[in-house]
Chimera marker file (.cmm) of the C-alpha trace (Angstrom):
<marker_set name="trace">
<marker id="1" x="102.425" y="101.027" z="94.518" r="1" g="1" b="0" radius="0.5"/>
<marker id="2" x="100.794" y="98.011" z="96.074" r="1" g="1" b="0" radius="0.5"/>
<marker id="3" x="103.070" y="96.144" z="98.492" r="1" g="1" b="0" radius="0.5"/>
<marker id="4" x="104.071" y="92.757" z="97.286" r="1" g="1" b="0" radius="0.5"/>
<marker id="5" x="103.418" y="90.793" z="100.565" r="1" g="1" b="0" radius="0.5"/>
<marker id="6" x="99.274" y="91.809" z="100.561" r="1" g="1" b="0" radius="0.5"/>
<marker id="7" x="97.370" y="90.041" z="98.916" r="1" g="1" b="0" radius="0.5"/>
<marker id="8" x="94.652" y="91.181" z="96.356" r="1" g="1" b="0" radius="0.5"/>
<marker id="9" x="91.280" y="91.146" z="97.212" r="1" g="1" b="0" radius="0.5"/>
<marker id="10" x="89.566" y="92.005" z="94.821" r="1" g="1" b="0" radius="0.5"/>
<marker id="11" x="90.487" y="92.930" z="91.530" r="1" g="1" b="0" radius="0.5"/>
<marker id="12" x="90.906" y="96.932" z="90.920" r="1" g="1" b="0" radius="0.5"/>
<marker id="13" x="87.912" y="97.145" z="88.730" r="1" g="1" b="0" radius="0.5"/>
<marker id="14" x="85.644" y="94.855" z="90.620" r="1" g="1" b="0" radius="0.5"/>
<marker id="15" x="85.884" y="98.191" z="93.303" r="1" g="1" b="0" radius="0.5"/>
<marker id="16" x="84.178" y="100.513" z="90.153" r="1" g="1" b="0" radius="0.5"/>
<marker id="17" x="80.714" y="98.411" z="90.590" r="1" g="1" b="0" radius="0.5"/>
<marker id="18" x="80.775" y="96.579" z="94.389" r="1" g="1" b="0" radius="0.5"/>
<marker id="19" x="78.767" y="99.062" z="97.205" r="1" g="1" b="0" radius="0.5"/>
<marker id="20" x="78.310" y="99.308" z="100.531" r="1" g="1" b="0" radius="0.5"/>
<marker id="21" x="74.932" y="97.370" z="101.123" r="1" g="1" b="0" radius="0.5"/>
<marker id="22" x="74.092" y="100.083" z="104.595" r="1" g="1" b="0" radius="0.5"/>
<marker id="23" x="75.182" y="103.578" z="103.048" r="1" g="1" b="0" radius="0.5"/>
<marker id="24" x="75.499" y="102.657" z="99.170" r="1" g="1" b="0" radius="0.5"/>
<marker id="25" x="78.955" y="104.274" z="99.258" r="1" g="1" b="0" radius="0.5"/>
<marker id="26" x="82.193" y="102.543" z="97.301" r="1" g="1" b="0" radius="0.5"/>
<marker id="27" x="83.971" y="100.088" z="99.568" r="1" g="1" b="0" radius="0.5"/>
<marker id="28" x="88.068" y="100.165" z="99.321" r="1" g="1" b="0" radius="0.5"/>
<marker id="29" x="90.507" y="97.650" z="100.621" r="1" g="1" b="0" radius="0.5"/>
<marker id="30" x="91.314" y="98.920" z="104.624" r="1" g="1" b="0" radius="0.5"/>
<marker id="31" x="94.501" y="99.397" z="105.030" r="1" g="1" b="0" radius="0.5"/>
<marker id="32" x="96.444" y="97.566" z="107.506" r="1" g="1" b="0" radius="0.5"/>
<marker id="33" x="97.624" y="100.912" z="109.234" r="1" g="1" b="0" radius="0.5"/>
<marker id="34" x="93.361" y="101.237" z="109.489" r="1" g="1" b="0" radius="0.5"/>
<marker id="35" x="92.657" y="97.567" z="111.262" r="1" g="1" b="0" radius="0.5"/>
<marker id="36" x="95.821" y="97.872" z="113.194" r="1" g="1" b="0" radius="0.5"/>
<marker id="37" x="93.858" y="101.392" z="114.696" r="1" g="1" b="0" radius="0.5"/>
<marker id="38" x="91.190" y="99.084" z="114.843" r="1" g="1" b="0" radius="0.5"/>
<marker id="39" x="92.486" y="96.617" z="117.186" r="1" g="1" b="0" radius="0.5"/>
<marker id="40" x="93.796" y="98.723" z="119.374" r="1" g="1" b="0" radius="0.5"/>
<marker id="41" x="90.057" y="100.452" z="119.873" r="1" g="1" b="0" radius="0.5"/>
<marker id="42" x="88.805" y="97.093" z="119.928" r="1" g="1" b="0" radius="0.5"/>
<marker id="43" x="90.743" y="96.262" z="122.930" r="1" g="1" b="0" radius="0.5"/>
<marker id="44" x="89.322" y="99.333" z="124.865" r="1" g="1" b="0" radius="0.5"/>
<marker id="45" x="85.900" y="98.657" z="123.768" r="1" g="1" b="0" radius="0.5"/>
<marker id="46" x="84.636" y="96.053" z="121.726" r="1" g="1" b="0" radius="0.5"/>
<marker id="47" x="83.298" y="96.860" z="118.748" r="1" g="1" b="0" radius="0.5"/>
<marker id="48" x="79.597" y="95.475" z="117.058" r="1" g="1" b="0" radius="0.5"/>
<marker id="49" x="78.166" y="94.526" z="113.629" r="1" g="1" b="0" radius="0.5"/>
<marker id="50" x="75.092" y="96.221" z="111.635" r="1" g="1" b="0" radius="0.5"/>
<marker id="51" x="72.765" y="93.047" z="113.363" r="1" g="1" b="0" radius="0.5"/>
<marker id="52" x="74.418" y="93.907" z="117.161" r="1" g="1" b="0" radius="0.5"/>
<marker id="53" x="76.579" y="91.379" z="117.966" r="1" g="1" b="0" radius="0.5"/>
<marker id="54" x="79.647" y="92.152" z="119.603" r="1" g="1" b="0" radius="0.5"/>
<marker id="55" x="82.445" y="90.990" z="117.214" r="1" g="1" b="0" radius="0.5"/>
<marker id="56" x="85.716" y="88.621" z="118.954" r="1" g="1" b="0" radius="0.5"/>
<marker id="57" x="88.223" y="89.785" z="116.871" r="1" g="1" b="0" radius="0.5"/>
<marker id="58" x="89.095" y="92.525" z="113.458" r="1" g="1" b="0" radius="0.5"/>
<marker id="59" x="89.760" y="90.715" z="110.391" r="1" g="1" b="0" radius="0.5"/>
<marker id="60" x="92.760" y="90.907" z="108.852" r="1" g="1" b="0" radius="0.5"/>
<marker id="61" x="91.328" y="91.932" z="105.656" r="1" g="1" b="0" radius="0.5"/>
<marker id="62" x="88.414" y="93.885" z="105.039" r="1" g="1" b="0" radius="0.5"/>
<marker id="63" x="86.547" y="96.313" z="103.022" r="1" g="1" b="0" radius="0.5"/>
<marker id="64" x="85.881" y="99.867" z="104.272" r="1" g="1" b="0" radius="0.5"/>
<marker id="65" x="82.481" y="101.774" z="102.914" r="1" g="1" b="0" radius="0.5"/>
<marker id="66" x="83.456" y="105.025" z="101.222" r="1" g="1" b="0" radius="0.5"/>
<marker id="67" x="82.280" y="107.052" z="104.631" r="1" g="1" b="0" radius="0.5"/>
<marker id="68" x="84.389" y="104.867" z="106.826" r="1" g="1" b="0" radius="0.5"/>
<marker id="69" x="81.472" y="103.765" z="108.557" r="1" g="1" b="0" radius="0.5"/>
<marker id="70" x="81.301" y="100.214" z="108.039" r="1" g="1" b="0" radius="0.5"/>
<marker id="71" x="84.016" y="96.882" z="107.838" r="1" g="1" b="0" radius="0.5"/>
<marker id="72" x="83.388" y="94.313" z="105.611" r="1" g="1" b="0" radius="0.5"/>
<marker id="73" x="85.184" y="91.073" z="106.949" r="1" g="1" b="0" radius="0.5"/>
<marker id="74" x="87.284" y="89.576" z="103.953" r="1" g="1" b="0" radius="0.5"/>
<marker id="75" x="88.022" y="85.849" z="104.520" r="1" g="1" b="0" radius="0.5"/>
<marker id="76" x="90.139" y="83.769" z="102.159" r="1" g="1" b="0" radius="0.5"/>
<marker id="77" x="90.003" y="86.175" z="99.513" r="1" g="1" b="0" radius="0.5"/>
<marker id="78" x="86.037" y="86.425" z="100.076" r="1" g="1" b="0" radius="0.5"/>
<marker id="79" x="84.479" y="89.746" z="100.866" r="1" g="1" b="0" radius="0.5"/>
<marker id="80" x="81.249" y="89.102" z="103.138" r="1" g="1" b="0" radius="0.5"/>
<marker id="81" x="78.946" y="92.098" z="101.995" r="1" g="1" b="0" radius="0.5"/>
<marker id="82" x="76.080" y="90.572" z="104.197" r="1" g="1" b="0" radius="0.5"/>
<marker id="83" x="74.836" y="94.208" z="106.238" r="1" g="1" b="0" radius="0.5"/>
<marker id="84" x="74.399" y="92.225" z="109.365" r="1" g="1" b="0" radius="0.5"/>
<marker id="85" x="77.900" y="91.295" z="109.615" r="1" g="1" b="0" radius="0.5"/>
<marker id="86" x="79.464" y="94.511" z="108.859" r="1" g="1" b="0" radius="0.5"/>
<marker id="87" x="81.372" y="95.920" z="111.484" r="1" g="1" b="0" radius="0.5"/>
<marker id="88" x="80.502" y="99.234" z="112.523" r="1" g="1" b="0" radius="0.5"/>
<marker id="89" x="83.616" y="101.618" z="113.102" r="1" g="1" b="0" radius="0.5"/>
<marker id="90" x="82.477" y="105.096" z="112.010" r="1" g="1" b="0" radius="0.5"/>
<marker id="91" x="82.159" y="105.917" z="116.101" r="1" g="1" b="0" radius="0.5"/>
<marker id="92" x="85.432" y="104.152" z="116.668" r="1" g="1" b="0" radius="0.5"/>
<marker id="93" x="87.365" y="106.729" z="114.163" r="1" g="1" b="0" radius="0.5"/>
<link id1="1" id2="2" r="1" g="1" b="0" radius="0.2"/>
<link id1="2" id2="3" r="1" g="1" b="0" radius="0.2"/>
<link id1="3" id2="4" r="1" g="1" b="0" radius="0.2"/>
<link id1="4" id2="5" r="1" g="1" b="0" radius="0.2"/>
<link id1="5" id2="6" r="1" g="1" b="0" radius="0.2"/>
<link id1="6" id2="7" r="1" g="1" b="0" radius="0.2"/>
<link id1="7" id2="8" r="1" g="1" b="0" radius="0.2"/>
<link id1="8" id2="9" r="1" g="1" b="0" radius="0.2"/>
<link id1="9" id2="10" r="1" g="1" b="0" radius="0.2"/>
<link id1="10" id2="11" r="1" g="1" b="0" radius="0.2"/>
<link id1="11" id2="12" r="1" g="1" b="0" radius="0.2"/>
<link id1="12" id2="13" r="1" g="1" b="0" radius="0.2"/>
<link id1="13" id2="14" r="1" g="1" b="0" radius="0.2"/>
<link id1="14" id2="15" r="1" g="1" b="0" radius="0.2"/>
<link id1="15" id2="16" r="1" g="1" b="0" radius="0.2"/>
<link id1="16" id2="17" r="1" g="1" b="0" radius="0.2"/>
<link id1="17" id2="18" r="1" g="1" b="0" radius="0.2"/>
<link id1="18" id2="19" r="1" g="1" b="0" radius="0.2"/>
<link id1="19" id2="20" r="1" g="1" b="0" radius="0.2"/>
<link id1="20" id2="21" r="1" g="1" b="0" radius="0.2"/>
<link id1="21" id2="22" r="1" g="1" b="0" radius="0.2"/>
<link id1="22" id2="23" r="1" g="1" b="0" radius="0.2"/>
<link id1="23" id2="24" r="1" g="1" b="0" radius="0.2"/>
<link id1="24" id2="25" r="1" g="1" b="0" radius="0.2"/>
<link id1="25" id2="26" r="1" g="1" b="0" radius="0.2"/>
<link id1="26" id2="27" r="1" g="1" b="0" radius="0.2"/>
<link id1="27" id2="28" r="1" g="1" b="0" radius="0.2"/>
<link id1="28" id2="29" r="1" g="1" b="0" radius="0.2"/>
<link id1="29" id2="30" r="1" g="1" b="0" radius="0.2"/>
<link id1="30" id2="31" r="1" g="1" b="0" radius="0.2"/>
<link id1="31" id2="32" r="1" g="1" b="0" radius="0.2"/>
<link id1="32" id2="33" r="1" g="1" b="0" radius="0.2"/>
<link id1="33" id2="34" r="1" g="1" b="0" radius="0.2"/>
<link id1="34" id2="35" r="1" g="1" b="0" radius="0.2"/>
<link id1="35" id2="36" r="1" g="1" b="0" radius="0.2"/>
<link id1="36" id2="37" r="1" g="1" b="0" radius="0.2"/>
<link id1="37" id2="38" r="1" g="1" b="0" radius="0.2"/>
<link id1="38" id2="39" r="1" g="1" b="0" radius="0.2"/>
<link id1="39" id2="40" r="1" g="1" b="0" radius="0.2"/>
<link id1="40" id2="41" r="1" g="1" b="0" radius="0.2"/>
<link id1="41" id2="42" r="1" g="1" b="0" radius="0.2"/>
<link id1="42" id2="43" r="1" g="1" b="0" radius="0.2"/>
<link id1="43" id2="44" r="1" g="1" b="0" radius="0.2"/>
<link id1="44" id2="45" r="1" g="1" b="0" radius="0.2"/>
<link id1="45" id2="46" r="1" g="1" b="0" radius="0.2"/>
<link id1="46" id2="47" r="1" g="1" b="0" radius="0.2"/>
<link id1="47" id2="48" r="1" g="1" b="0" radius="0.2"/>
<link id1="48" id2="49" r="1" g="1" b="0" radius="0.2"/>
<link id1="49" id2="50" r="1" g="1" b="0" radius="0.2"/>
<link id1="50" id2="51" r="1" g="1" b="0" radius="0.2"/>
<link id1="51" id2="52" r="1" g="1" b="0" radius="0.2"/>
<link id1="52" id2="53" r="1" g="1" b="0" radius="0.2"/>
<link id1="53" id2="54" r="1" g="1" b="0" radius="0.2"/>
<link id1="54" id2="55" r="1" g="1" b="0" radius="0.2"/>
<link id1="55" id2="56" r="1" g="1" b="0" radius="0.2"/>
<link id1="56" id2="57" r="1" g="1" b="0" radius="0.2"/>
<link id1="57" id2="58" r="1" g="1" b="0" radius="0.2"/>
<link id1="58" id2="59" r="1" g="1" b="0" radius="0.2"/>
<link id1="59" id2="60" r="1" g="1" b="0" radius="0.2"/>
<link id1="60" id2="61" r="1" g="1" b="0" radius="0.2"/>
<link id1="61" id2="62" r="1" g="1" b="0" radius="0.2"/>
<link id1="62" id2="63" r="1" g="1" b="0" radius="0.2"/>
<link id1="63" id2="64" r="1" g="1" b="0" radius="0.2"/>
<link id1="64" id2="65" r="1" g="1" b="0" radius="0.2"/>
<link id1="65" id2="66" r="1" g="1" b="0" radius="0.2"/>
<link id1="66" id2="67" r="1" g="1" b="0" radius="0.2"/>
<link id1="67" id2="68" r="1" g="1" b="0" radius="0.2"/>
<link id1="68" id2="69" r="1" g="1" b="0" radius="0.2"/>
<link id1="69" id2="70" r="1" g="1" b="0" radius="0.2"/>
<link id1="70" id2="71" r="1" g="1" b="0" radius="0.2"/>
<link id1="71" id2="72" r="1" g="1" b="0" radius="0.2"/>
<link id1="72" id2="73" r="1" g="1" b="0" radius="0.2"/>
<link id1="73" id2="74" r="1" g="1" b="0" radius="0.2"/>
<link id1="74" id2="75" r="1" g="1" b="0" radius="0.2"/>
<link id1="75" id2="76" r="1" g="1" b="0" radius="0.2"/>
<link id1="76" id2="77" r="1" g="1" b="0" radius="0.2"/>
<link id1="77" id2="78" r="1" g="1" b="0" radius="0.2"/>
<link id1="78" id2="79" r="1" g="1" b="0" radius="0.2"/>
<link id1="79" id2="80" r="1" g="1" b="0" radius="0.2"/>
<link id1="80" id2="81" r="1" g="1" b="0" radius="0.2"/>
<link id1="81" id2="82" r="1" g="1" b="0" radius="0.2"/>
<link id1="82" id2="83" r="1" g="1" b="0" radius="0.2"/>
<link id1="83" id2="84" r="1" g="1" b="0" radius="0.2"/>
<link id1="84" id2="85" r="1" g="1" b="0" radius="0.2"/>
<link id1="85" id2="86" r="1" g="1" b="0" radius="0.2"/>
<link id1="86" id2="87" r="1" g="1" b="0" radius="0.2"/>
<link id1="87" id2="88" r="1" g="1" b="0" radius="0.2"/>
<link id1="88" id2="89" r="1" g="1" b="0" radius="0.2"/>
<link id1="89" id2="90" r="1" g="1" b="0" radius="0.2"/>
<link id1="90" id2="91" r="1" g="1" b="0" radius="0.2"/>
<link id1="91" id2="92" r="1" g="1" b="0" radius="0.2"/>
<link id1="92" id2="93" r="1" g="1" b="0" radius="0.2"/>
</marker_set>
């Protein structure tokens, strides 16, 4: 059961069709328990995107590729699926 105070991202079946542009695997809503384990690895050592540039902050909504490799940043209900701004976290897990 989804918890009333997140919001939606995307709707559920939108998830059957979108992929990970990098590894082609499904992408799932992270779950805040994920980008708060995020943050706190951020704050040791910063993290980078696909293109290399070290990224200021984790979103607080985002899409995680189906081999928890890559972060999608999800602003304002928009999921950025541009490969050069994914975050990479696979070495961070």
């Amino acid at each position: 059961m989804k918890n009333p105070d997140e919001t939606q991202i995307c709707p559920d079946w939108l998830f059957d069709f979108i992929r990970c542009p990098i590894s082609k695997t499904r992408l799932s809503p992270a779950t805040a328990a994920f980008l708060e384990q995020l943050k706190a690895r951020h704050a040791a050592k910063p993290l980078c995107t696909h293109g290399g540039r070290t990224i200021s902050a984790i979103p607080t909504q985002g899409l995680l590729s189906g081999d928890a490799c890559w972060l999608y940043p999800v602003q304002d209900q928009i999921p950025s699926l541009i490969p050069d701004e994914a975050i990479a976290v696979g070495q961070a897990l």
